[in-house]
Backbone bond lengths (Angstrom), bond angles and torsions (degrees), N, CA, C in turn:
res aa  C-N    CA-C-N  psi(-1)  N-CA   C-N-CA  omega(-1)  CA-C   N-CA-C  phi
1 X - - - 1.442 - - 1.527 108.83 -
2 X 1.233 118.66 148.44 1.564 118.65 -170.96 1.682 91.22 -129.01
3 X 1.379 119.60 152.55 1.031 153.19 167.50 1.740 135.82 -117.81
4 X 1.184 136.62 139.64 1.656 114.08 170.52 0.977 86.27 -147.00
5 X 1.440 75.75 136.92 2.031 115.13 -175.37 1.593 93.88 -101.99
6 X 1.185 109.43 159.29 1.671 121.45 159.61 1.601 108.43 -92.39
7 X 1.233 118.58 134.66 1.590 123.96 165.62 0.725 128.03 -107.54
8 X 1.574 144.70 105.43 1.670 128.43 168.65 1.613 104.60 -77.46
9 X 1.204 97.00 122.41 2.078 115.65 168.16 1.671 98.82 -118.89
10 X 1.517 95.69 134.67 1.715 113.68 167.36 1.403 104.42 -123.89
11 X 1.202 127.33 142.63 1.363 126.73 134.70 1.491 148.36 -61.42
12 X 1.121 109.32 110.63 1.565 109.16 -155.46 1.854 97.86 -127.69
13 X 1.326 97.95 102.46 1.465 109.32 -159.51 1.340 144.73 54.26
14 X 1.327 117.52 -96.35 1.457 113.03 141.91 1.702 135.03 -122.58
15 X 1.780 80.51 36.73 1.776 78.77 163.64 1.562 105.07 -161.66
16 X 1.459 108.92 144.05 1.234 123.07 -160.09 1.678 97.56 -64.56
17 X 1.390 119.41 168.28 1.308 109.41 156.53 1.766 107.37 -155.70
18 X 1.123 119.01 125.01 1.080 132.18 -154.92 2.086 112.33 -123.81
19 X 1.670 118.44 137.61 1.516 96.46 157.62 1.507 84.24 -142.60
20 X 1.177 102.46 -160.04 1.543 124.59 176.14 1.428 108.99 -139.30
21 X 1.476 122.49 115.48 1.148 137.38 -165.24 1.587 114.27 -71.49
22 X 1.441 108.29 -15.43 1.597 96.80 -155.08 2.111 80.61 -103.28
23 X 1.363 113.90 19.34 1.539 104.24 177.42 1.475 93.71 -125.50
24 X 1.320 126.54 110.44 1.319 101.71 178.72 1.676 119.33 -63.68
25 X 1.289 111.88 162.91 2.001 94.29 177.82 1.266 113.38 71.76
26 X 1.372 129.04 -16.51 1.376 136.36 163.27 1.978 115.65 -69.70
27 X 1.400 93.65 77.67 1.720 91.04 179.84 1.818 104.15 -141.40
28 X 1.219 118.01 175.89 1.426 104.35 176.47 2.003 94.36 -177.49
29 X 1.313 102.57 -171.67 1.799 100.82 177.33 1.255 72.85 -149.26
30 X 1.700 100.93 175.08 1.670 129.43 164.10 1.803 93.60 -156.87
31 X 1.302 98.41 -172.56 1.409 132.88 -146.01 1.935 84.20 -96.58
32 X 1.440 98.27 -65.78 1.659 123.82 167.79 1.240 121.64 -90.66
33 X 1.647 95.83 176.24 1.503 97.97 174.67 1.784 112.54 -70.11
34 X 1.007 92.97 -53.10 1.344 123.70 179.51 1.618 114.22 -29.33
35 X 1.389 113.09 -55.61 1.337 153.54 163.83 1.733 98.29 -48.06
36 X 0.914 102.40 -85.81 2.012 104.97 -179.16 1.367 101.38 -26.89
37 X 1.534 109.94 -61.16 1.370 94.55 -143.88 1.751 103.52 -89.69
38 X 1.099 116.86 -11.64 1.477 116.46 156.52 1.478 125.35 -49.71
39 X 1.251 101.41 -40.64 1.649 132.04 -157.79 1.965 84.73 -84.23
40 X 1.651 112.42 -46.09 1.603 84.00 171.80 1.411 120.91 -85.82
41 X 1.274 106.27 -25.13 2.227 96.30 175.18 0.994 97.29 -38.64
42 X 1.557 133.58 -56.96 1.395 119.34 -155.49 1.739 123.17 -64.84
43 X 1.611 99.91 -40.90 1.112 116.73 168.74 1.613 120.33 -61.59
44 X 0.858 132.27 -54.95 1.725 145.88 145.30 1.723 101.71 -24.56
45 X 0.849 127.28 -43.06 1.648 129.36 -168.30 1.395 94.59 -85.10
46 X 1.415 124.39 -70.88 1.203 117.17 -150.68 1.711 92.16 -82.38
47 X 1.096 136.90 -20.78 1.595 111.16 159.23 1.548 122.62 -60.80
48 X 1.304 121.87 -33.63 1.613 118.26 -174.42 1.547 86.81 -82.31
49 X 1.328 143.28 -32.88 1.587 122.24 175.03 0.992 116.28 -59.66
50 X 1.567 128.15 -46.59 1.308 124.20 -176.99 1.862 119.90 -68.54
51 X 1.510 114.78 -20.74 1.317 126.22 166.72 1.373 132.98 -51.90
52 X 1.974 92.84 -46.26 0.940 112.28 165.16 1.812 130.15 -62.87
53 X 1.205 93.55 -53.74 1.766 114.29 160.79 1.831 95.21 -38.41
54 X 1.163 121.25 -44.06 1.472 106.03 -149.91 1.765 84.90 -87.04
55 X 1.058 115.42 -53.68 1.860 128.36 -161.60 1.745 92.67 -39.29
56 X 1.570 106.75 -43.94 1.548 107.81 -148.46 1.890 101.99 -66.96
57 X 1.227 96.27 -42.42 1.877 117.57 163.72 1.684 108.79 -21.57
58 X 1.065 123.00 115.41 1.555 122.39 157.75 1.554 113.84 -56.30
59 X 0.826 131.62 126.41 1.495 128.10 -174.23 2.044 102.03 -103.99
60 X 1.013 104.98 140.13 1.621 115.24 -175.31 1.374 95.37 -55.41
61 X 1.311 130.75 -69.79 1.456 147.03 177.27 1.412 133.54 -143.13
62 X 1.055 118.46 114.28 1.287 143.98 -161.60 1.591 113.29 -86.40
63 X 1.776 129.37 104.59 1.351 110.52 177.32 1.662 107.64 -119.37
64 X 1.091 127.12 147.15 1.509 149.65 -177.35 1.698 97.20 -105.42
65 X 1.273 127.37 91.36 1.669 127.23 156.08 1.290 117.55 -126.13
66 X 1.093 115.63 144.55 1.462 149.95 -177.81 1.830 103.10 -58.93
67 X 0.860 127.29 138.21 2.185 115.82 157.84 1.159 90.01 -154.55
68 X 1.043 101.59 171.57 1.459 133.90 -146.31 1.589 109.13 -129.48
69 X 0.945 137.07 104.45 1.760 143.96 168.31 1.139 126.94 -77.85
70 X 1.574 140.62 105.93 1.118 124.05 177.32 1.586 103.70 -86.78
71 X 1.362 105.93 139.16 1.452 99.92 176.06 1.827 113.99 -132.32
């Protein structure tokens, strides 16, 4: 199955640095462009595998709550 994520990559001296927002923890750098964004497929993959790994898990108890942020 294939997916596409959006990436924001900047250059920040001499090395790119790149994540993808809609994965949290999905971020990475390279040398290149080329490099970054390789460097996140991989990262992007092995977070939705490990999600998955976790989803498939019976969980003891499961809670859904609301909080509140003051900002």
């Amino acid at each position: 199955m294939e997916k596409v994520f959006e990436a924001t990559i900047e250059k920040h001296g001499r090395w790119w640095v790149g994540w993808v927002e809609a994965v949290p923890g999905a971020n990475s750098q390279g040398r290149t462009l080329r490099e970054v964004q390789e460097n996140l497929k991989e990262a992007v993959a092995l977070i939705l595998e490990a999600n998955k790994e976790l989803r498939e898990e019976k969980p003891v108890r499961r809670y859904k709550k609301k909080i509140l942020v003051n900002m």
